[in-house]
N, C-alpha and C positions, 0 to 999 in steps of 0.2 A: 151245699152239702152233697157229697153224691150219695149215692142208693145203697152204697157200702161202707161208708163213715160209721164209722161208732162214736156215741157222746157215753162221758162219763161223768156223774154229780154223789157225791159223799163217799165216794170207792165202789160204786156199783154201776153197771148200765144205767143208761137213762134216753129218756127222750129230752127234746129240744125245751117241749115246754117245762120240764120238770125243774131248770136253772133260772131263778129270779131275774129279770131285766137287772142289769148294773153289775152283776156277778163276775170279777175278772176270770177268767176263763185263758187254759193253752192250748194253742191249737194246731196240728201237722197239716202242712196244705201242700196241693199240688200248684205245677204254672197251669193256667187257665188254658180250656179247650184252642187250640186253632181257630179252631172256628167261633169260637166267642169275639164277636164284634162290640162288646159293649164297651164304651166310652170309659176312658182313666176316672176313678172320682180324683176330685181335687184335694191335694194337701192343705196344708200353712204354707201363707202365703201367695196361694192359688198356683202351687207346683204341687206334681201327679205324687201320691205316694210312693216312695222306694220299693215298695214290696206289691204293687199292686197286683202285677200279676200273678202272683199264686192265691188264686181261686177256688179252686177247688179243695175242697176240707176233706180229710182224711179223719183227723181226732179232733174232740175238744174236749174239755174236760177243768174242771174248778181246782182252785187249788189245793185243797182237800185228796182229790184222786193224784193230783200230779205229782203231790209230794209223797204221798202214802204208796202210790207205785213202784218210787224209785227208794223205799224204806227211807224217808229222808223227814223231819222235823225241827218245829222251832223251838230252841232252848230260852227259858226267861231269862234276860238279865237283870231288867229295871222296867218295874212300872211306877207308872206317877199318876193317881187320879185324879190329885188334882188339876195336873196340866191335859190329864186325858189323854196321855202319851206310853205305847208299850215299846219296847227295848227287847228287840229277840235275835239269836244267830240261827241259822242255818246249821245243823247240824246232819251227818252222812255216816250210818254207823260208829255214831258215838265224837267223833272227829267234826269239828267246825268246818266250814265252806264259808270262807269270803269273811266279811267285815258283820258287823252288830248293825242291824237297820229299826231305824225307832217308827212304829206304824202309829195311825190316830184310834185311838179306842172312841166310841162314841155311847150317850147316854142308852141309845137304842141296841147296842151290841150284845147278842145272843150269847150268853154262857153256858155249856151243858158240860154235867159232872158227874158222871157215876150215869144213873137211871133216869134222871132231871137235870134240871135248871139251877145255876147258882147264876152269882152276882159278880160286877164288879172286882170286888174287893174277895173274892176268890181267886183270883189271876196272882201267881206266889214267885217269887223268885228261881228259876233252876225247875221248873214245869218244862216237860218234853213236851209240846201241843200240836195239835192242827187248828189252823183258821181260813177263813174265807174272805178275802178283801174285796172292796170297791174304790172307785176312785182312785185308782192306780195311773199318776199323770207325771211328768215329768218335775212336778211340784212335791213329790213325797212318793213313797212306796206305795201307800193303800191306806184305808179306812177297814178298821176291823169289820166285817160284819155277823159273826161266827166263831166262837172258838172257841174248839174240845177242852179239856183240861186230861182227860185221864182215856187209859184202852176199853174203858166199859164203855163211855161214851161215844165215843168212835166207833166202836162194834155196834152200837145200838142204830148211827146214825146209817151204816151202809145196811144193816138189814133192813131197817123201815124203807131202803131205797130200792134195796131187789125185791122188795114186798108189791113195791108198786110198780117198777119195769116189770116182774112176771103179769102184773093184773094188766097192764098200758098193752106189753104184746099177747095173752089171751082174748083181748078185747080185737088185735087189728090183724092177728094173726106173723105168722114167722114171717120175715121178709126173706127172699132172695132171688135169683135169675134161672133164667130156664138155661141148660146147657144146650140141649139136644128134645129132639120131638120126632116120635116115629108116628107118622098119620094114619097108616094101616092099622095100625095094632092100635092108636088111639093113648098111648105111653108118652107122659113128660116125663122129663130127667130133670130134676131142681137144685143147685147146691143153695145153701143156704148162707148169708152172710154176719159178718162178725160181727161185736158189738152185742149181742144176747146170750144171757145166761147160759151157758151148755147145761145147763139140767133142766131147760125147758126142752132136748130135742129127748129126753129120755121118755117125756110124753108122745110121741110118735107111737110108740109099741100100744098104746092103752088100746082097747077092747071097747067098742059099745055097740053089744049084743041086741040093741033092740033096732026092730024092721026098718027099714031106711027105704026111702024109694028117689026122689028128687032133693039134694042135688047128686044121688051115689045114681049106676047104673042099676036094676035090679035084677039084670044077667048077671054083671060080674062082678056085683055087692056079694062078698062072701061072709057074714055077721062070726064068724071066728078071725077073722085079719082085721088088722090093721087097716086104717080107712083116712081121707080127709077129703077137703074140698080144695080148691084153686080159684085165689081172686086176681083179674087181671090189676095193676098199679102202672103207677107212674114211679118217674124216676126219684119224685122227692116222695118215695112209699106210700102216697096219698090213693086210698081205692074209689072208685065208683058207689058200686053200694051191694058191699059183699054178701049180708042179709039173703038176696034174691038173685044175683049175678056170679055165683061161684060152680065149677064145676070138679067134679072131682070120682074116686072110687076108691081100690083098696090099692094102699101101700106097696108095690112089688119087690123091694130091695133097699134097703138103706146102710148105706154105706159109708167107710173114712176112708177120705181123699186127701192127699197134700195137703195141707193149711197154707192159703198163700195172702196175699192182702186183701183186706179184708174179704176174707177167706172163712168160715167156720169151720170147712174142711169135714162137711156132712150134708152127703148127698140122697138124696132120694129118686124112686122109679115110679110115679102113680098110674092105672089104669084111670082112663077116664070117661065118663058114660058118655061125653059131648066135647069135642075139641072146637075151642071159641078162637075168635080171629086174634087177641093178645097171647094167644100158647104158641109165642116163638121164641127160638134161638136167641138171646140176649135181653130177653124182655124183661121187664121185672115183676114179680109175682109175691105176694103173700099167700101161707099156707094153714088149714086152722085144720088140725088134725080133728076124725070123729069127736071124739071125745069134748070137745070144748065148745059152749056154747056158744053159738052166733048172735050178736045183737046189734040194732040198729046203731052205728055210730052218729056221734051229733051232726049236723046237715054239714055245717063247716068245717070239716076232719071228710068231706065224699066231693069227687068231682063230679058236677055237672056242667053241662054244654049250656049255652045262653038263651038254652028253648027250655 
């Protein structure tokens, strides 16, 4: 995944872990680095995948966001519970796409209608829906695992998901790269990258008036601006242990720049009390502005070294 991919699950951001293992998932990928030596995995039949080389991930995303992206849903034609068989088209602004595909509904398949849960035998003929399949194999379309019935319950399903991408990056902090670093003046330059909420960068402005000394400077902690801290990352966004390890001061400038890929197209200028060896040009950083508290992340979400 690179450092700028964005995943998306139920129409909202998400992180990796937030999609079930088995979840079929779409994904925009690049061809893999040059310099990427690793080995073809093997096909069927012990021939290289056709596609192997695009490696590098751009988007993913469930079928849920993919089809609700491009305003697009599945119309009922026929269900059978007996056979445990649903009968849907592809529908694009009202208009069919393609042929009728019959997916496998299963006893364990998730019904949600309105504010809750229904059944079964709530799945109606001529229902515009969203669903989530598995077992997507050259043997059938998919196994239901998911699916909406109505717009209340789809609204309900992406907000409990930006509920919890806002809590997932409070918790790890904004992701994105350092542009520029002027070392006299002690100023990073950061754009931040896609894939998160834009109304989490509106918390940038927030205010917290109370004394600060480590990790702000307390020269050029000014308790009326705008303030955060800087954790150095790796390139799969993974920090150290930003808790104790982040540097940071007041916000100088935030700014919109171009949107480009994975792009947010929202930059910032920090003062910094202490410029650390990972405050370079291209590197990747998370940023937790004043305002949000810092807490220790579980041991396995921080890298450590083998000592």
């Amino acid at each position: 995944m690179l450092p700028y991919g964005s995943i998306y699950y139920h129409g909202a951001p998400a992180a990796l872990q937030d999609i079930p293992i088995g979840t079929h998932v779409h994904g925009l990928f690049y061809l893999r680095d040059p310099g990427d030596k690793t080995p073809p995995p093997q096909g069927p039949n012990d021939r290289n995948a056709e596609d192997w080389e695009f490696r590098r991930c751009l988007r993913l995303e469930d079928d849920f966001s993919f089809r609700a992206r491009r305003k697009q849903a599945w119309r009922i034609d026929a269900v059978d519970l007996a056979g445990k068989k649903l009968t849907a088209t592809l529908v694009d602004g009202g208009q069919p796409v393609g042929k009728p595909k019959t997916f496998d509904l299963m006893p364990g398949t998730r019904v949600h209608v309105g504010k809750g849960f229904g059944s079964l035998e709530s799945i109606a003929v001529g229902q515009d829906v969203q669903f989530n399949i598995t077992w997507a194999t050259l043997h059938g379309p998919g196994r239901v695992l998911e699916i909406w019935l109505d717009e209340p319950s789809r609204e309900l399903a992406t907000a409990l998901q930006l509920a919890r991408h806002r809590d997932h990056v409070r918790d790890r902090g904004l992701p994105g790269w350092i542009e520029a670093v002027d070392d006299e003046k002690q100023i990073v330059t950061i754009t931040f990258f896609d894939g998160v909420d834009p109304g989490l960068f509106n918390e940038l402005t927030g205010i917290d008036e109370k004394p600060h000394g480590w990790p702000f400077s307390a020269v050029e902690d000014d308790p009326k601006a705008p303030k955060g801290g800087i954790a150095v990352a790796r390139e799969c966004l993974m920090t150290y242990e930003p808790m104790h390890d982040r540097k940071g001061g007041n916000i100088l400038a935030i700014d919109k720049v171009p949107a480009e890929v994975g792009s947010s197209g929202v930059r910032i200028k920090v003062k910094c009390c202490m410029m650390l060896e990972g405050f370079r040009p291209g590197h990747v950083v998370r940023f937790y502005p004043a305002t949000w508290p810092v807490n220790t992340l579980p041991k396995e979400e921080q890298f450590f070294s083998r000592e």
